[in-house]
C-alpha positions as CSV (number, residue, x, y, z in Angstrom):
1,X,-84.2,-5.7,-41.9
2,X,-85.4,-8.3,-39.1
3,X,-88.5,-7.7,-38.1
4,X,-88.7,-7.5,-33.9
5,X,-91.7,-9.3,-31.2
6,X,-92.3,-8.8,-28.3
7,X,-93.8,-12.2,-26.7
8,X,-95.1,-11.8,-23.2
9,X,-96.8,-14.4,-21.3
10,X,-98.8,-13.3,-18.1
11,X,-101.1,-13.9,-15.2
12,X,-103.3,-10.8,-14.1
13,X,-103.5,-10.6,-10.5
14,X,-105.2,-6.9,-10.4
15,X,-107.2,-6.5,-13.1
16,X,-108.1,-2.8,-12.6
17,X,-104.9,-2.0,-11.8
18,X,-103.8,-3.8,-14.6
19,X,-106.1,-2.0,-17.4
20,X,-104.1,1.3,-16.2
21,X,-101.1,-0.4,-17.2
22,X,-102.5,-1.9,-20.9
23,X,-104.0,2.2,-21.5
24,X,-100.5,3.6,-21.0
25,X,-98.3,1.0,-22.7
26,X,-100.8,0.6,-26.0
27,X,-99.8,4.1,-26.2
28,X,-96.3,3.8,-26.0
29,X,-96.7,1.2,-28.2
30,X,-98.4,3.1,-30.9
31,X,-95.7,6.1,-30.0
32,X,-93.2,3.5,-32.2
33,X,-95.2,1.8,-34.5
34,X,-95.7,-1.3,-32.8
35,X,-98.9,-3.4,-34.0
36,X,-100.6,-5.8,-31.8
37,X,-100.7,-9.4,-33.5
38,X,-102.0,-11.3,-30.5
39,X,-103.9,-10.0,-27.5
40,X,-105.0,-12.4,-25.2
41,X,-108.1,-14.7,-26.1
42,X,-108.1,-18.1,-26.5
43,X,-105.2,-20.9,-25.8
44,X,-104.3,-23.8,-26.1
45,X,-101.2,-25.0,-24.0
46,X,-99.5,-28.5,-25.3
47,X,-97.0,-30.1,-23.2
48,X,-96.0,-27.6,-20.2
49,X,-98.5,-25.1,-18.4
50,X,-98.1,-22.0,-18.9
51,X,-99.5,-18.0,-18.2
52,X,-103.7,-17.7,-18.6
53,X,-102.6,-14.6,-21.2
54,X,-100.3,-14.1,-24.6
55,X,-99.6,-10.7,-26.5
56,X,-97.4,-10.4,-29.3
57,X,-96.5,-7.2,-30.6
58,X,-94.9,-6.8,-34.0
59,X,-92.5,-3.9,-34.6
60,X,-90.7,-2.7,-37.8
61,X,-87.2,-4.1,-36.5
62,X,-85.7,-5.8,-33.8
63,X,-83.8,-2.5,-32.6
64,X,-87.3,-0.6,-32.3
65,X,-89.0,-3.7,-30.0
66,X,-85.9,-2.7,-27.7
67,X,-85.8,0.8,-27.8
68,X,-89.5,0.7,-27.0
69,X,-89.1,-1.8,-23.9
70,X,-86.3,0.5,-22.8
71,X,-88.0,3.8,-23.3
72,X,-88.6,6.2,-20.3
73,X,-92.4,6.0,-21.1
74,X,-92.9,2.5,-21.0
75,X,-90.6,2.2,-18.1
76,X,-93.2,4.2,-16.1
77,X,-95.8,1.7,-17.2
78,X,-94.1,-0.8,-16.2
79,X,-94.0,0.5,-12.2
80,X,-97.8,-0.3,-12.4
81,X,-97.2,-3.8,-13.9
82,X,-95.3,-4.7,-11.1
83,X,-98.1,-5.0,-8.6
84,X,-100.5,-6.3,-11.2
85,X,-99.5,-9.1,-12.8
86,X,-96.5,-11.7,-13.5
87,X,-95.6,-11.8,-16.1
88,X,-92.7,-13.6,-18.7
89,X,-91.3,-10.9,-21.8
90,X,-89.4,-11.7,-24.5
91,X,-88.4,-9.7,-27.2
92,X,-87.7,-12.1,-30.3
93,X,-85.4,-11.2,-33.7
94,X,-87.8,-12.2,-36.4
95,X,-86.1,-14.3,-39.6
C-alpha cells in the first residue's frame, strides 16, 4: 500500500494564534499515526518564490492522510488556521 503526505507550504501571519493551531492539529495528527518528516527550518527555494514554511507529514496510506484532513477534529483546527496563516496543502499518493 501507497504510502500518503501531506505537503503544506505556508506564511504565518499570527504566530500565537498560530501555535494554538500546530497544539491541536499535532494531536490529531498523532490521533492517526501521522509522523512529522519536515517541520519548518531551513530552505532553500530554486526557481520560483515560494511560502517562508514546509511540513511534510508522512502517514501509513494515502486514504489515512485524507481521512485525517477530513476528520471532524482537524476541521476545528483548521477554523483557527484561517486567521493565522496562508497557507498551500497538498496531500500526495506516495510511489
Amino acid at each position: 500500500m501507497s504510502k500518503g503526505y501531506w505537503v503544506v507550504r505556508s506564511d504565518v501571519i499570527v504566530a500565537d494564534e498560530y501555535s494554538k493551531y500546530i497544539e491541536i492539529a499535532t494531536n490529531v495528527i498523532n490521533k492517526f499515526d501521522g509522523k512529522f518528516i519536515v517541520r519548518g527550518g531551513i530552505q532553500t527555494e530554486f526557481e520560483e518564490k515560494g511560502y517562508s514554511r514546509t511540513v511534510v507529514v508522512e502517514f501509513s496510506s494515502y486514504q489515512k492522510a485524507i481521512e485525517c484532513y477530513q476528520s471532524i477534529e482537524y476541521q476545528n483546527a483548521l477554523k483557527i488556521v484561517k486567521n493565522s496563516a496562508k497557507r498551500l496543502v497538498s496531500i500526495v499518493k506516495g510511489t
